[in-house]
C-alpha positions in Angstrom: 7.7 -17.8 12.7 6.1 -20.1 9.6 8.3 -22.5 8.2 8.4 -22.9 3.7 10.5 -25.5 2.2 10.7 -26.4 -1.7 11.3 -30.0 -2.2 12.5 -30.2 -6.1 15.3 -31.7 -8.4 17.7 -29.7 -10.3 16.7 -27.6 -13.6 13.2 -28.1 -12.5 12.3 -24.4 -12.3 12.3 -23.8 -8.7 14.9 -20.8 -8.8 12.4 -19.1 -10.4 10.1 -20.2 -7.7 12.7 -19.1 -5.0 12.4 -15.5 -6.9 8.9 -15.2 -6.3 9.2 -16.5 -2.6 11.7 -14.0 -1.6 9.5 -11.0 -3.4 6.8 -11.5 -1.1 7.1 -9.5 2.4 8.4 -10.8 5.3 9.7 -13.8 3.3 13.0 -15.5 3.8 13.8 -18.6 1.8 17.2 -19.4 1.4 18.8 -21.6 -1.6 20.0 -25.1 -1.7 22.3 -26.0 1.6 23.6 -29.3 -0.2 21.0 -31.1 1.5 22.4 -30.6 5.3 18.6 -31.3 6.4 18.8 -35.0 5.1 22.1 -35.8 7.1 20.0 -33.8 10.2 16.6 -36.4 9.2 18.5 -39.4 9.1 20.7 -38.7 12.5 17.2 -38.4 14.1 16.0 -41.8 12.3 19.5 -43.4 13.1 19.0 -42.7 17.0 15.3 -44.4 17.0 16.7 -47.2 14.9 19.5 -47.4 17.7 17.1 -47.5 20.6 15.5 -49.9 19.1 18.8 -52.4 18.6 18.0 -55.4 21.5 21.7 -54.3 23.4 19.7 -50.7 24.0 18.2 -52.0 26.6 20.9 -53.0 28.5 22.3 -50.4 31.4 25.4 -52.4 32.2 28.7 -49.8 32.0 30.3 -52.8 30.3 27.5 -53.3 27.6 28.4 -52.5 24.0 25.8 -49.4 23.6 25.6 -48.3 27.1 23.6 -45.0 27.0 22.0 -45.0 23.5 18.6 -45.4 25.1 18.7 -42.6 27.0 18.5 -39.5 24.4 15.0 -38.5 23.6 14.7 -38.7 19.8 12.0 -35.9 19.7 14.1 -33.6 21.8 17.4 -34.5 19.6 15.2 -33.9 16.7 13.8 -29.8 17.9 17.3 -29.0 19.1 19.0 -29.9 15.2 15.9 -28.0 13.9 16.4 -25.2 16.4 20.3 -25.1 15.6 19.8 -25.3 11.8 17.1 -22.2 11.9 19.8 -20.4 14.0 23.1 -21.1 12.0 21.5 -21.8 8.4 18.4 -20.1 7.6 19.4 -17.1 9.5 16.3 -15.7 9.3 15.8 -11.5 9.8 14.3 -10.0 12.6 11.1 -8.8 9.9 11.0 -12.7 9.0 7.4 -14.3 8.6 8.0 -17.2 6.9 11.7 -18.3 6.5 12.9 -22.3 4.7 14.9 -23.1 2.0 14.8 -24.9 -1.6 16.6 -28.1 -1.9 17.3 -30.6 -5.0 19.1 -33.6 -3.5 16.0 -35.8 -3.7 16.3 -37.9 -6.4 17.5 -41.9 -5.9 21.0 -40.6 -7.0 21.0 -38.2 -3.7 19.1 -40.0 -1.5 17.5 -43.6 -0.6 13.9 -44.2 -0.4 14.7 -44.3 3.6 17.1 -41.1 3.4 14.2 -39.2 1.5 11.3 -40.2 4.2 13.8 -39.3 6.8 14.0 -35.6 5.6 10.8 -34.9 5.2 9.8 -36.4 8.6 12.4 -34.4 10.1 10.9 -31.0 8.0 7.6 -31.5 9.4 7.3 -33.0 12.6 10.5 -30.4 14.1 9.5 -27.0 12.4 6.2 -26.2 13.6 3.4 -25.7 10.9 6.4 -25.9 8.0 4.9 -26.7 4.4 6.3 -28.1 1.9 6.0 -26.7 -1.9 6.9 -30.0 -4.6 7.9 -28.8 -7.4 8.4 -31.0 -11.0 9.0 -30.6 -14.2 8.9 -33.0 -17.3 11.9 -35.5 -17.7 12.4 -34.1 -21.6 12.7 -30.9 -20.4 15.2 -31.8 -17.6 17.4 -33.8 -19.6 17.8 -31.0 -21.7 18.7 -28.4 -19.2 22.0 -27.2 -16.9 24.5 -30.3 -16.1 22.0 -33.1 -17.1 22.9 -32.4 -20.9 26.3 -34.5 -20.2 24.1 -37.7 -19.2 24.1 -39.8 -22.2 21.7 -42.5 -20.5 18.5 -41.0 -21.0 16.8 -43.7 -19.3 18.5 -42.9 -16.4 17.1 -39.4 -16.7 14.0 -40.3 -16.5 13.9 -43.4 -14.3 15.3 -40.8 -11.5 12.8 -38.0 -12.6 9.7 -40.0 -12.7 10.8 -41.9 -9.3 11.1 -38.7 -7.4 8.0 -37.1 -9.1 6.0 -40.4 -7.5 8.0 -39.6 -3.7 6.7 -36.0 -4.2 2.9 -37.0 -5.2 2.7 -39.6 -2.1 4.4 -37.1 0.4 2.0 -34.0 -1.1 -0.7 -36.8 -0.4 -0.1 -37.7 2.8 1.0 -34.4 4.1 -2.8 -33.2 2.5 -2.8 -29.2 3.4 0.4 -28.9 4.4 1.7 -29.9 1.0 1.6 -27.8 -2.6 2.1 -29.9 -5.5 3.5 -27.3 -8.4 5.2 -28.3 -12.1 7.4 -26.2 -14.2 4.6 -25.9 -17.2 2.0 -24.5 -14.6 4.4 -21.1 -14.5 6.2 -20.3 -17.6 5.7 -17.8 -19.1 2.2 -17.6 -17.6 2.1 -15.3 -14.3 -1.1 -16.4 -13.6 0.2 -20.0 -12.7 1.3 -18.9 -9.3 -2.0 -17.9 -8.4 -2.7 -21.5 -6.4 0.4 -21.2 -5.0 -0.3 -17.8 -3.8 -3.9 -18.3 -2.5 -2.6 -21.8 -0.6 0.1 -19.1 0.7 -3.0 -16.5 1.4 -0.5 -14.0 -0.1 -1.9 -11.4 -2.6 0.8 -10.4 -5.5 0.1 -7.2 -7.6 0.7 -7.8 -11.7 3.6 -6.0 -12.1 5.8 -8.2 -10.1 4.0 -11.8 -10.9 4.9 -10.8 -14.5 8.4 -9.7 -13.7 9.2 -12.9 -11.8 7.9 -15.2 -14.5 10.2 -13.7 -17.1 13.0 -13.9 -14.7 13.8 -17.3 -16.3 17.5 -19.6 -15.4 20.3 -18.4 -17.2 22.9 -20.5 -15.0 24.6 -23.1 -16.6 23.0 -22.0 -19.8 25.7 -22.0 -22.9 25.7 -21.8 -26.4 27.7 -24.9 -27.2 28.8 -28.2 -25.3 32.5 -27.7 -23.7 32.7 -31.3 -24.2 32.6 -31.2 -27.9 30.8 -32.8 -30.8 31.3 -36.2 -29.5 29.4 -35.8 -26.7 26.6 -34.1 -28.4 26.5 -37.0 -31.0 27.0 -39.0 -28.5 23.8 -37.8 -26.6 21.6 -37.8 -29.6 22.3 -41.0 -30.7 21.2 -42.3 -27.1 18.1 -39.9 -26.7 17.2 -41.5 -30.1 17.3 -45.1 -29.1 15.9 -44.4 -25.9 13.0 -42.3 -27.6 12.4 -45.6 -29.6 13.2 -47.9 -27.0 10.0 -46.6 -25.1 8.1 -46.2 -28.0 8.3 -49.7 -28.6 7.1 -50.6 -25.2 4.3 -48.8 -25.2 3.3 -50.6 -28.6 3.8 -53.6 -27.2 1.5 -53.0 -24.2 -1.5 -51.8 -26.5 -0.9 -55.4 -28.4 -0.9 -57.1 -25.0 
């Protein structure tokens, strides 16, 4: 069994990404789990933090953490990997490569800490997993699904641009193992899987490349904003003094 996860942040794209996944034969990649496999990284990060604690040590009956030194973190680690395979991926008996697409990476989900714990716990429990990133441009985000209703656009991008950086220095470090893909690189263009595919070594015939790239989010998609025209003024008003509050940054840095 081969192991595929897609790292990502909401409205970035990657449903459509999931689409193509599941086309291809023998795959299995389930949808977003609410980020189960950070709790499961951070338990197994938690116990080696606890091992390390100077009452560890200690195998008094009467000391305060009696026993913590004696789980093995690795073998804690493969039997929540082993469990979640079993009870969340599911995988079917024709699986080749089975994972799942998550998008509670940003700072709001997760800590710097929290986020390394995950992907530690992706890659060193799930033998040979790899990891697809996938990004998309902060305009483009704070325009789509739920993010609409964020007036702060700074905070938009701030939490984009900081997860984009986590992605680009895990993709880097992970070197083969790691697929960096953005939104623009696929839509509406078929052809802009075809890296994905070859780092996959999958072949794709036409017909379905093209059908999966017009396959595009309609989810939280609406005509108008439930929350009225005070919200959508709102929202303008602060995209327009955020537009021109980075504007003037950049100004300044040219003069500098």
């Amino acid at each position: 069994m081969q192991y595929l996860f897609v790292v990502t942040y909401g409205r970035s794209g990657s449903t459509v990404l999931l689409n193509l996944l599941n086309r291809l034969e023998g795959y299995c990649i389930r949808g977003e789990n609410n980020g189960i496999a950070n709790h499961l990284g951070m338990s197994v990060s938690v116990l080696a933090e606890a091992q390390e604690h100077p009452h560890a040590k200690s195998h008094n009956p009467d000391a305060p953490w009696f026993g913590i030194n004696d789980p093995k973190v690795d073998s804690w680690g493969q039997k929540l990997a082993d469990a979640f395979v079993e009870e969340i991926l599911r995988p079917d008996p024709d699986t080749r490569v089975t994972g799942f697409k998550e998008i509670r990476f940003t700072a709001h989900e997760t800590s710097l800490a929290e986020y390394e714990s995950s992907i530690a716990f992706l890659t060193q429990y799930f033998p040979g997993s790899r990891i697809i990133f996938n990004t998309r441009d902060w305009r483009e985000v704070a325009e789509s699904g739920w993010w609409r209703y964020e007036s702060n656009m700074k905070r938009i991008r701030d939490l984009i641009e900081d997860a984009d950086r986590r992605f680009e220095a895990s993709a880097k470090a992970l070197g083969d193992r790691a697929f960096l893909i953005d939104y623009a690189d696929y839509k509406g263009k078929p052809d802009g899987f075809r890296p994905l595919l070859e780092w996959l070594g999958e072949e794709v015939d036409e017909a379905l490349l093209a059908s999966v790239s017009q396959n595009w989010l309609v989810h939280l998609q609406k005509s108008h904003d439930d929350r009225g025209k005070f919200l959508r003024l709102k929202r303008a008003l602060s995209k327009r003094f955020a537009e021109r509050a980075i504007k003037k940054s950049g100004e300044t840095s040219m003069l500098s």
